[in-house]
Rosetta silent file (secondary structure, phi, psi, omega in degrees, C-alpha in Angstrom):
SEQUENCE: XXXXXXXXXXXXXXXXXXXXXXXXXXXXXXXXXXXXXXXXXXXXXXXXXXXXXXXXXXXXXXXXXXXXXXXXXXXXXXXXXXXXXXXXXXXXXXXXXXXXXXXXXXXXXXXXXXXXXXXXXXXXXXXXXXXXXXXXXXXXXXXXXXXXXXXXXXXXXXXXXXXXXXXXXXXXXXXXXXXXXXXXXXXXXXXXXXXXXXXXXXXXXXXXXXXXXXXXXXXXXXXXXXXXXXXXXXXXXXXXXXXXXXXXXXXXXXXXXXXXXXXXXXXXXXXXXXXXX
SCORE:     score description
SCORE:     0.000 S_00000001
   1 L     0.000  104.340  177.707    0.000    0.000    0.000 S_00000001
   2 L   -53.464  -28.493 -156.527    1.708    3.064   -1.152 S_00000001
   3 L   -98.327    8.102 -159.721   -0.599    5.541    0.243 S_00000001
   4 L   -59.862  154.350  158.024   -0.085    4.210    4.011 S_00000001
   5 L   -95.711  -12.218  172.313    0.035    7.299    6.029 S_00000001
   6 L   -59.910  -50.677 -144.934    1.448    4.920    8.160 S_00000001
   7 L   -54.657 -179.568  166.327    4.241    3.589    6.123 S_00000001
   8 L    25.162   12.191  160.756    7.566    4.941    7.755 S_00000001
   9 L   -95.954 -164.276 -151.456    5.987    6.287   11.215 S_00000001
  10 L  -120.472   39.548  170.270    6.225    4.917   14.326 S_00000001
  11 L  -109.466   -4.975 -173.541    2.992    3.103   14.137 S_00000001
  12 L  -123.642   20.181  161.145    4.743    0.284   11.924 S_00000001
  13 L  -121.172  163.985 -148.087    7.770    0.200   14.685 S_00000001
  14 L   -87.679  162.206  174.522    8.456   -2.243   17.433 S_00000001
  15 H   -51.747  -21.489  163.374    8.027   -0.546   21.033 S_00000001
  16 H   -89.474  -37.850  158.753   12.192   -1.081   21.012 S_00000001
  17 H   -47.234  -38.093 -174.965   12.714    0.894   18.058 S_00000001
  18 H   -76.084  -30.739 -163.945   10.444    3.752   19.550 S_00000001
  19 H   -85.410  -36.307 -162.214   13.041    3.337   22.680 S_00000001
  20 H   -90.345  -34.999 -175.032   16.190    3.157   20.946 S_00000001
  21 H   -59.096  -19.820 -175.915   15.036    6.556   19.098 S_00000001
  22 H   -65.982  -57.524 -175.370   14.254    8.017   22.624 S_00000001
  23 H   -53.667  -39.175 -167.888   17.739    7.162   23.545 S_00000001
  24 H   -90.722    1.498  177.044   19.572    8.795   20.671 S_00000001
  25 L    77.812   57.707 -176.963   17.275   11.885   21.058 S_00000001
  26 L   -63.654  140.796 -124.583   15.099   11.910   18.237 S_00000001
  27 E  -128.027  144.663  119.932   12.997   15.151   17.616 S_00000001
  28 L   -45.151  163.088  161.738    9.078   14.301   16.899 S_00000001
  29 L  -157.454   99.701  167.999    7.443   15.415   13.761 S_00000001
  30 E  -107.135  103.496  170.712    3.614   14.937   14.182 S_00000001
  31 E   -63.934  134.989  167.638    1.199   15.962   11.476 S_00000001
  32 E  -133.790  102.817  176.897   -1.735   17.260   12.445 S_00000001
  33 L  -103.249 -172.264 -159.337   -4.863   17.324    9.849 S_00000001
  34 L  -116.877 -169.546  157.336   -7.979   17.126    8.975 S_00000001
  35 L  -169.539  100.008 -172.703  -10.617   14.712    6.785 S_00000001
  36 L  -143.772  157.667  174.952  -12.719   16.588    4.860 S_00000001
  37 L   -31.468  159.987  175.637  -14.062   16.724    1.276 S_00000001
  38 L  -154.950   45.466  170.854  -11.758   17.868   -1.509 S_00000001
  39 L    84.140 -155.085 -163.633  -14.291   17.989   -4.560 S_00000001
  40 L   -91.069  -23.887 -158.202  -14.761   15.220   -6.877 S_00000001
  41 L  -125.468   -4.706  166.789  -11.497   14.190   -7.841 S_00000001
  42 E  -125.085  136.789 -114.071   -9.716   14.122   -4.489 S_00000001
  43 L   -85.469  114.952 -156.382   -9.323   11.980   -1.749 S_00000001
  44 L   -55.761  -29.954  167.522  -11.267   13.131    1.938 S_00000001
  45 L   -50.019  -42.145  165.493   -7.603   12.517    3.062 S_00000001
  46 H    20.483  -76.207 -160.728   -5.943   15.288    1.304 S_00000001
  47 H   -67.467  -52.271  174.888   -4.816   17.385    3.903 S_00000001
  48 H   -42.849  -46.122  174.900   -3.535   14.407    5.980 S_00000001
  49 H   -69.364  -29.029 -172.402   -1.761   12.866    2.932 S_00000001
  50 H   -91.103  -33.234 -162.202   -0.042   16.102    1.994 S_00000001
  51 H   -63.544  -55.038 -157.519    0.703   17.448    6.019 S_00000001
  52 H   -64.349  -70.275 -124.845    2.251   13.201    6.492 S_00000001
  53 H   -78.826  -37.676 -177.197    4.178   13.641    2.563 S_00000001
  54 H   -72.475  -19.651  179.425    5.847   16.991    3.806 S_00000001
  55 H   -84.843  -39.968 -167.175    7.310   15.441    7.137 S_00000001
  56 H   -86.857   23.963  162.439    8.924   12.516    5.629 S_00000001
  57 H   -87.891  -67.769  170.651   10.723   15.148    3.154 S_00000001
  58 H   -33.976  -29.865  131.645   11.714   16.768    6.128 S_00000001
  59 H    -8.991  -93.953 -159.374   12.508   13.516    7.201 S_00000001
  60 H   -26.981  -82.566 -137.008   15.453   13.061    4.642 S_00000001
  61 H   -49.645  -57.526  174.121   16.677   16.432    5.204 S_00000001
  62 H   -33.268  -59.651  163.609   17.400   16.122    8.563 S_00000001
  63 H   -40.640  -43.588 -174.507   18.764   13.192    8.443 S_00000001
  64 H   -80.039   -9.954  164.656   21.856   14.666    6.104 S_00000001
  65 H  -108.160   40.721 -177.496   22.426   17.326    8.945 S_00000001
  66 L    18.802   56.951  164.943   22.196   14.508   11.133 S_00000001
  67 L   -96.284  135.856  162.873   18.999   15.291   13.411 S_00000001
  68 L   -97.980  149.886  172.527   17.153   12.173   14.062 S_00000001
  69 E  -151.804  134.179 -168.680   13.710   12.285   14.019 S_00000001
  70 L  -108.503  156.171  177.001   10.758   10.270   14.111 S_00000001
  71 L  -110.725  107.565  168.296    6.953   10.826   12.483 S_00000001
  72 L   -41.740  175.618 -168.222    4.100   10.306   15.079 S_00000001
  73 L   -68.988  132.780 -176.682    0.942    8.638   14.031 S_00000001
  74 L   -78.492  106.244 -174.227   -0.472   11.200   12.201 S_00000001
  75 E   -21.898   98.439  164.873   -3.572   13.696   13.994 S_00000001
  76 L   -99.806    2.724 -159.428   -6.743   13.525   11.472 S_00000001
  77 L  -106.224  105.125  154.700   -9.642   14.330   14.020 S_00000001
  78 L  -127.038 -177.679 -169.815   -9.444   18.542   13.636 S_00000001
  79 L   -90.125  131.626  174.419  -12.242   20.955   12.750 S_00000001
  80 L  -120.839   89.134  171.434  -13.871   21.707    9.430 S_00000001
  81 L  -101.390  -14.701  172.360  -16.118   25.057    8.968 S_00000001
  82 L   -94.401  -20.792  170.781  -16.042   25.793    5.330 S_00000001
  83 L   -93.100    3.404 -138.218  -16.482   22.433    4.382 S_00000001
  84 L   -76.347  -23.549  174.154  -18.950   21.462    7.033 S_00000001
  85 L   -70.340  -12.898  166.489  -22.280   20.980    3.793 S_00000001
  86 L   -67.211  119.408  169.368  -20.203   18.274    2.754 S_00000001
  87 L   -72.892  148.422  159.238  -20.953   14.674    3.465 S_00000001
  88 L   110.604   27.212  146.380  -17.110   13.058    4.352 S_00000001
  89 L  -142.444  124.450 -169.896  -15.972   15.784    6.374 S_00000001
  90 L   -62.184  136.123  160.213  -15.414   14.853    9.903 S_00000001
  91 L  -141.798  159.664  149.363  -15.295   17.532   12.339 S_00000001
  92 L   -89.775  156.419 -171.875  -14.672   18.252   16.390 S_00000001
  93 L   -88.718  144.566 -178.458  -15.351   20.190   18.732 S_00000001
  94 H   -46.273  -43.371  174.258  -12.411   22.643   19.792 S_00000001
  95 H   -85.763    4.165  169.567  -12.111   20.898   23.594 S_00000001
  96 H  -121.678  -17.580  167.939  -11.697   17.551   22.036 S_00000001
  97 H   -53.266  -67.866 -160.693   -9.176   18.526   19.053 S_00000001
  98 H   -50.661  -24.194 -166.201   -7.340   20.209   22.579 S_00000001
  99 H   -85.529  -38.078 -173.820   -7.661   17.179   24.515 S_00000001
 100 H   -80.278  -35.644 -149.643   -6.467   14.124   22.253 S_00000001
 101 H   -74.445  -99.339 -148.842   -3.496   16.978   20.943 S_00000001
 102 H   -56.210  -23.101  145.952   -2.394   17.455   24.909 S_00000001
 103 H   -78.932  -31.288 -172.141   -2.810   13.424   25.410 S_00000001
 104 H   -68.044  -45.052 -177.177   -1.194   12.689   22.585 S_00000001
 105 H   -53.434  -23.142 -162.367    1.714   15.019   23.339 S_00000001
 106 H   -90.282  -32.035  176.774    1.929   13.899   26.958 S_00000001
 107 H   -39.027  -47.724 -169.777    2.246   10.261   25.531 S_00000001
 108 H   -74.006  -28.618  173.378    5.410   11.554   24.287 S_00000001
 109 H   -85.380  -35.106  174.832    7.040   13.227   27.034 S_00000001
 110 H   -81.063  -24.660 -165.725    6.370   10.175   29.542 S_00000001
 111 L   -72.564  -16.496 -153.446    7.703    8.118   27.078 S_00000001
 112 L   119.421   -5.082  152.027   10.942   10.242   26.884 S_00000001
 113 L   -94.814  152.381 -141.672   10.792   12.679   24.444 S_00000001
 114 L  -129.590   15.081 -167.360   11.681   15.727   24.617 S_00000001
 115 E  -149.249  120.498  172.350   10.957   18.099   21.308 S_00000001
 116 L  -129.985  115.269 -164.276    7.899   17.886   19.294 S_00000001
 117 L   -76.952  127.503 -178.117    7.016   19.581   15.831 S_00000001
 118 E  -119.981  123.301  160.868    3.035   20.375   14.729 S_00000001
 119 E  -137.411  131.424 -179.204    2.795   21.064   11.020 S_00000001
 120 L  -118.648  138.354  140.253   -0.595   21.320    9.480 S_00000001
 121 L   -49.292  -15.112 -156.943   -1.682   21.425    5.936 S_00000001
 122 L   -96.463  119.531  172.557   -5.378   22.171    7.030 S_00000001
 123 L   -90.021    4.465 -158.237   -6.430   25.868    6.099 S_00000001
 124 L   -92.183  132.149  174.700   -9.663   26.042    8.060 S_00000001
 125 H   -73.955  -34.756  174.116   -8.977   29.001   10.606 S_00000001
 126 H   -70.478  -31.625  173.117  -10.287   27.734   13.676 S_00000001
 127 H   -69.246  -36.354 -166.068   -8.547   24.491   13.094 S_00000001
 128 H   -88.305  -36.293  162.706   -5.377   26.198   12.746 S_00000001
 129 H   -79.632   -5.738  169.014   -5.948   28.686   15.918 S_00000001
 130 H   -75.596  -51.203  159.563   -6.896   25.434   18.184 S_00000001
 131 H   -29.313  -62.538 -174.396   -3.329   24.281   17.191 S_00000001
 132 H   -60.653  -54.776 -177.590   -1.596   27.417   18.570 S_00000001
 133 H   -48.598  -58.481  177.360   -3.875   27.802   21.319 S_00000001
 134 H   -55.141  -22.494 -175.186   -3.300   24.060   22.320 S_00000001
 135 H   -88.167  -39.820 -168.864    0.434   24.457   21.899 S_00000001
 136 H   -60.390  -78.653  168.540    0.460   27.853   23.761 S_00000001
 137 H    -6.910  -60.955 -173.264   -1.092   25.826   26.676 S_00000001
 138 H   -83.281  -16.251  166.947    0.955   22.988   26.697 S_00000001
 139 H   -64.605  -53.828 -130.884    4.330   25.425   26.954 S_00000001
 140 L   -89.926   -9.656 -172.497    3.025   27.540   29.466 S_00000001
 141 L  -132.511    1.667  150.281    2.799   23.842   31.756 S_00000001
 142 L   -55.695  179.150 -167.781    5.803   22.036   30.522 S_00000001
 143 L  -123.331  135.644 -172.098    8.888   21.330   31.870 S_00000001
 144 L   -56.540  -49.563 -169.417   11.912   23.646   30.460 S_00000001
 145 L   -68.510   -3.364  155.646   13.751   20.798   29.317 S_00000001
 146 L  -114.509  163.451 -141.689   10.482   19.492   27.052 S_00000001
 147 E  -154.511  120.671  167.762    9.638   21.878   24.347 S_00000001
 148 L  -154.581  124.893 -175.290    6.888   21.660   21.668 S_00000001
 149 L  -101.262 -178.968 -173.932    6.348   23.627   18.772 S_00000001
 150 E  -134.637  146.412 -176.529    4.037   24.486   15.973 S_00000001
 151 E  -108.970  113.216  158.125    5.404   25.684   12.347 S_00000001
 152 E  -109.076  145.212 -168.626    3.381   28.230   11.113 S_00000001
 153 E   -65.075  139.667  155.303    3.047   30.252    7.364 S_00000001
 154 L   -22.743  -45.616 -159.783    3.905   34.172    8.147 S_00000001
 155 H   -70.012  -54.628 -169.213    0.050   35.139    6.518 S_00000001
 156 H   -46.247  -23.863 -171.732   -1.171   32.823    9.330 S_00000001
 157 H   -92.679  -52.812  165.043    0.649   34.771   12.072 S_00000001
 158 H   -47.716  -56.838 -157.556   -0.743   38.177   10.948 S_00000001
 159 H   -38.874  -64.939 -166.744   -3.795   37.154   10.436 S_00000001
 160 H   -71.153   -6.443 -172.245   -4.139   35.971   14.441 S_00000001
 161 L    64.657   41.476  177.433   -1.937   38.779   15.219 S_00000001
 162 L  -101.115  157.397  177.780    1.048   36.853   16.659 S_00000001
 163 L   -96.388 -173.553  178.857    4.475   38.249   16.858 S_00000001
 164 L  -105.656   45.501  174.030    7.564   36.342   16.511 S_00000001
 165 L   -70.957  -46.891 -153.995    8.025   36.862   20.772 S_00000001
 166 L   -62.951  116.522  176.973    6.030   33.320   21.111 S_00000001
 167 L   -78.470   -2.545  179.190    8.835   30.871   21.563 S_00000001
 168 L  -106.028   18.360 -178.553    6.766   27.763   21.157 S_00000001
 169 E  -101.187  118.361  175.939    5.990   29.278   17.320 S_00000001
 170 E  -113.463  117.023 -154.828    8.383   28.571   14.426 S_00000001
 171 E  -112.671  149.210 -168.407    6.823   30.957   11.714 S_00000001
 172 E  -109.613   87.528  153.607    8.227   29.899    7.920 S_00000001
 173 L    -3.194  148.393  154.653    8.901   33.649    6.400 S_00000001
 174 L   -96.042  165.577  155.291    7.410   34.722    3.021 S_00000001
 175 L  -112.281   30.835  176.295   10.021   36.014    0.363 S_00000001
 176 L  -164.772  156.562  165.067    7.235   38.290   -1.107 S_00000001
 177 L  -123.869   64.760  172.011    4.400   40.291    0.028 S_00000001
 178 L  -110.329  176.038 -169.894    1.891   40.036   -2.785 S_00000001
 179 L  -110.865  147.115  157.727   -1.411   39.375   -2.351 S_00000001
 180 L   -15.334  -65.812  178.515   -3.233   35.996   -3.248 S_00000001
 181 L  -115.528  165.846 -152.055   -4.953   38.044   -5.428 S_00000001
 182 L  -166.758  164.923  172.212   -4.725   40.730   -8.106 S_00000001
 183 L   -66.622  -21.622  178.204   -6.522   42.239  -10.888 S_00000001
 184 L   -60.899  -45.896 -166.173   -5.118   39.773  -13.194 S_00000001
 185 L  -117.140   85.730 -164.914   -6.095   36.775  -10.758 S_00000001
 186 L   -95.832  -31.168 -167.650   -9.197   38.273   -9.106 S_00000001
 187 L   -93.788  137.950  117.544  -10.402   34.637   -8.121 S_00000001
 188 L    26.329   92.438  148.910   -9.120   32.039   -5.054 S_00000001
 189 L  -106.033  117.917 -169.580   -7.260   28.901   -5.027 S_00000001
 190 L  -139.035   -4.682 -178.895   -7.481   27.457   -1.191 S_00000001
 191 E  -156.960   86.066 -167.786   -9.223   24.406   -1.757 S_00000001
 192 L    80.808   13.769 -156.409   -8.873   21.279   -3.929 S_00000001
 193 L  -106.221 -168.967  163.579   -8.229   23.957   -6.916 S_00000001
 194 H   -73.316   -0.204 -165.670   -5.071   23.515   -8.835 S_00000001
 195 H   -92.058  -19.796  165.728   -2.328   24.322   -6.326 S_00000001
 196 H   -86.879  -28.902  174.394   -3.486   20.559   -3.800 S_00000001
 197 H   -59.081  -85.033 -143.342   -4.054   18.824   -7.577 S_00000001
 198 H   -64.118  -17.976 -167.439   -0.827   19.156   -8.199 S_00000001
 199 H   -86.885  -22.849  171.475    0.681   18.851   -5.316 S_00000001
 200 H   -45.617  -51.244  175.354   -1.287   15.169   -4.968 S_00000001
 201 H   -80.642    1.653  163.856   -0.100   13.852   -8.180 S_00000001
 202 H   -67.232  -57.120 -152.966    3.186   14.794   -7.191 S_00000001
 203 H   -85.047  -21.030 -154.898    2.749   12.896   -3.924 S_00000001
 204 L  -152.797   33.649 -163.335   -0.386   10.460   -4.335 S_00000001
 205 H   -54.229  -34.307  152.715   -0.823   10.365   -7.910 S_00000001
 206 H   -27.738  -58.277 -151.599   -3.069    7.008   -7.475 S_00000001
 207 H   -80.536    2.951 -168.998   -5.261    9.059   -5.139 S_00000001
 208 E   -91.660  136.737  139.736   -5.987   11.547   -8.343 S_00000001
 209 L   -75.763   84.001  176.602   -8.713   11.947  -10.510 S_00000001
 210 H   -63.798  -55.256  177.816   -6.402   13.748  -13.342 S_00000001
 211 H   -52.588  -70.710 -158.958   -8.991   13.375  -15.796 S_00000001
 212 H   -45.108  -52.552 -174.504  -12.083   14.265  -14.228 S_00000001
 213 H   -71.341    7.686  153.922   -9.722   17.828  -12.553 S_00000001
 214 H   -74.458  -24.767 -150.774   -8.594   18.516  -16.229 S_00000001
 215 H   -97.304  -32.300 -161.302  -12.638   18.682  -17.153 S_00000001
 216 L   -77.583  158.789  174.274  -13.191   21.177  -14.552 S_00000001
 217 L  -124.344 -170.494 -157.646  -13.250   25.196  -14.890 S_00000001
 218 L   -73.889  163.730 -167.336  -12.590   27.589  -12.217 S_00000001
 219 L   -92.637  -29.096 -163.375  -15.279   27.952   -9.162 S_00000001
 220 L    70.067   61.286 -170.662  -14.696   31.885   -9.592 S_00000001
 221 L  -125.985  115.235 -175.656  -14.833   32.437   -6.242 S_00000001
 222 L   -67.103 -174.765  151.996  -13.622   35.958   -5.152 S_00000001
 223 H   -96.025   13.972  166.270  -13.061   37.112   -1.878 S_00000001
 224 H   -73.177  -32.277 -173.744  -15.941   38.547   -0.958 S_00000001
 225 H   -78.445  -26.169  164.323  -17.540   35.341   -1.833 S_00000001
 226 H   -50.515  -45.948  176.714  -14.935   33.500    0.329 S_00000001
 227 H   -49.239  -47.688 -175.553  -15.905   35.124    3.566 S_00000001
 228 L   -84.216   -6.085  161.297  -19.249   33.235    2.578 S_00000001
 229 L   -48.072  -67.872 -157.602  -17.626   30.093    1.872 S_00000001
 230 L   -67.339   44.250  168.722  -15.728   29.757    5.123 S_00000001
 231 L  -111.521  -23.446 -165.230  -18.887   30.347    7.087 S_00000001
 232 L    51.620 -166.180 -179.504  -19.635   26.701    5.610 S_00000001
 233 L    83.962 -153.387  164.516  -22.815   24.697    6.001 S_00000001
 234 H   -55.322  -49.827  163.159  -25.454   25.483    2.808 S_00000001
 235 H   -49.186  -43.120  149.207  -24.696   28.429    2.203 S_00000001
 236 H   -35.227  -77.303 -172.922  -21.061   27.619    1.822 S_00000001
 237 H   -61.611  -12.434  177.469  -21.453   24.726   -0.334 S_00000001
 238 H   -62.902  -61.483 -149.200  -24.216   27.299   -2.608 S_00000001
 239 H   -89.772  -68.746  160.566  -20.818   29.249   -3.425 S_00000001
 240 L   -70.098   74.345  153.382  -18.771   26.031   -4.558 S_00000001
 241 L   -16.167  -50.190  173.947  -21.101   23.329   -5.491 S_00000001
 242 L   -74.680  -25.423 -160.652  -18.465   20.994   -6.474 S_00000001
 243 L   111.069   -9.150  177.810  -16.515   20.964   -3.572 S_00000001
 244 L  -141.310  148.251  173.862  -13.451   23.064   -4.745 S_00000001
 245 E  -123.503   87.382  138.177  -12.352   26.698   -4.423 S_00000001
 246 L   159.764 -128.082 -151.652  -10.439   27.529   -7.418 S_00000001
 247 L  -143.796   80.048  159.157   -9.345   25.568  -10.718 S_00000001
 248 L   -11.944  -50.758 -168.473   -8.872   21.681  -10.438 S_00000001
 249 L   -89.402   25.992 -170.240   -7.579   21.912  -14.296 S_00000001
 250 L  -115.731   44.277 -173.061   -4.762   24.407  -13.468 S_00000001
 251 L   -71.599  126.247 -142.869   -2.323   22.046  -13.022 S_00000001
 252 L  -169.918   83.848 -177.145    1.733   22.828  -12.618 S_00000001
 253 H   -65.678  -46.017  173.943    3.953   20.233  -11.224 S_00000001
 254 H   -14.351  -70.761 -147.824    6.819   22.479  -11.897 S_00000001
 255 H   -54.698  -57.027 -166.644    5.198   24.889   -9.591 S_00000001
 256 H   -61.489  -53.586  166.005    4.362   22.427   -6.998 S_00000001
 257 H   -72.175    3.983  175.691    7.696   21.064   -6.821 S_00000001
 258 H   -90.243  -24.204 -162.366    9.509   23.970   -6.642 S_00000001
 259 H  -102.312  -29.465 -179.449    6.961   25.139   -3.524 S_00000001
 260 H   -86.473  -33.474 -159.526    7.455   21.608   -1.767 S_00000001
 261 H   -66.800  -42.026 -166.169   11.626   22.137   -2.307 S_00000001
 262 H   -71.636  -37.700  179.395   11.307   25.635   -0.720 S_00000001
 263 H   -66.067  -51.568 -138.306    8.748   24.569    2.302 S_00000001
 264 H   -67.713  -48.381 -171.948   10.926   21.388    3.004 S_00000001
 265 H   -82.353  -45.627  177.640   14.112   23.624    3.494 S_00000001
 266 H   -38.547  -26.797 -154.900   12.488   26.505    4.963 S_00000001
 267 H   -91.319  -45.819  175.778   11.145   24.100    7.643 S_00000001
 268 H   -84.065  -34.255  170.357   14.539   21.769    8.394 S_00000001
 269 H   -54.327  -27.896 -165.377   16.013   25.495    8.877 S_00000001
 270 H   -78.754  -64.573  179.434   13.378   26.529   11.323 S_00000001
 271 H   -30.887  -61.833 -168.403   14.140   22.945   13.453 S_00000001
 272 H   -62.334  -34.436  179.339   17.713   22.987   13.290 S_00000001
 273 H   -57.556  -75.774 -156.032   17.875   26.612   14.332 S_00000001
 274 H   -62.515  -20.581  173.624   15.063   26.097   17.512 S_00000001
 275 L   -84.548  -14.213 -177.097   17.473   22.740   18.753 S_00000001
 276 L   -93.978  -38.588  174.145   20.523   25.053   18.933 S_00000001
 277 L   -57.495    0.000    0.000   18.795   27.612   21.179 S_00000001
């Protein structure tokens, strides 16, 4: 099975393997996603598949500046509000995302570990401010010598209004300030459009409908109309119908892989940096 999300975590290793990794002082890397539609042509699994496919790049990389690290089982129960009219996407309530996060984490720290990574893939705003909040939490009642952080995009940090003071926050820089959108590009891709097609058949090409997301045209969805997406429910699903917010057929591996090469390093830079301080 190719697609395990499993394959090369520590859910396929023996309880001595998880031990010996303790010992040499392996760094976590736990994804934490979602499972929620992704249109017609992609997998409910998306977010999960791309947030797991970005750690075990990060994986490598580490490994050649010789951090060990291991990938927890990867988090899939989080919150879905834009998607929420959709049958196949599971959501939680905010005090049970926090609670299995802050058991899971605690798992890790009795076990012996002592540095743990959150990277999400999942754009839904609430989901993504439960993270921080839950991380913020679990720093402020740790022990100095365990340490667990969350990697966040720069837009993500304005948005919530965080500085870079928060020390359990590793924020991954832009090298531009343009906006999403422009008069050229007045519509949205954030969901299941071409920028997650592409990055799928890079990663999960099995898991693709290529044809059927070649057939498609653009949802058109601006951002005034976005504010009414992400409210979800009917109304939501009224302004994309299919299930995607932008243009399935706009596909550009080029693109993708040059955007996974850039996160991947940006990311093992962030790590390596936050273990020497």
């Amino acid at each position: 099975m190719d697609n395990s999300i499993f394959q090369g975590t520590m859910v396929d290793m023996t309880y001595v393997e998880v031990e010996n990794l303790i010992k040499q002082e392996a760094v976590v890397l736990l994804p934490v996603a979602v499972i929620e539609e992704h249109g017609p042509h992609l997998p409910l699994g998306t977010d999960t598949y791309l947030t797991y496919a970005m750690f075990k790049h990060i994986q490598d990389e580490l490994d050649k500046v010789n951090v060990k690290s291991v990938i927890a089982p990867p988090f899939y129960w989080g919150i879905n509000v834009a998607t929420s009219g959709f049958p196949g996407s599971f959501t939680v309530k905010v005090d049970t995302m926090k609670a299995v996060l802050k058991d899971t984490i605690e798992c890790l720290y009795n076990w012996g570990f002592k540095n743990v990574y959150i990277l999400n893939m999942h754009g839904d705003s609430l989901h993504s401010k439960t993270i921080v909040e839950t991380v913020k939490e679990i720093y402020e009642v740790s022990q100095k010598d365990k340490k667990v952080y969350n990697i966040i995009p720069e837009f993500f940090q304005k948005i919530m209004g965080l500085d870079d003071s928060e020390p359990y926050l590793l924020i991954q820089k832009e090298d531009h300030d343009e906006p999403p959108v422009n008069d050229e590009n007045p519509y949205m891709d954030i969901h299941a459009g071409g920028f997650e097609t592409s990055l799928m058949l890079l990663e999960f090409k099995e898991l693709v409908n290529e044809e059927m997301a070649k057939g498609f045209e653009s949802s058109k969805t601006t951002f005034e109309l976005l504010r009414k997406w992400q409210q979800g429910g009917v109304e939501g699903r009224e302004i994309t119908p299919l299930g995607y917010c932008g243009n399935p057929s706009n596909i550009n591996l080029k693109e993708a892989k040059e955007f996974t090469d850039a996160f991947v390093k940006l990311t093992v830079e962030l790590i390596v940096d936050s273990l020497k301080a």
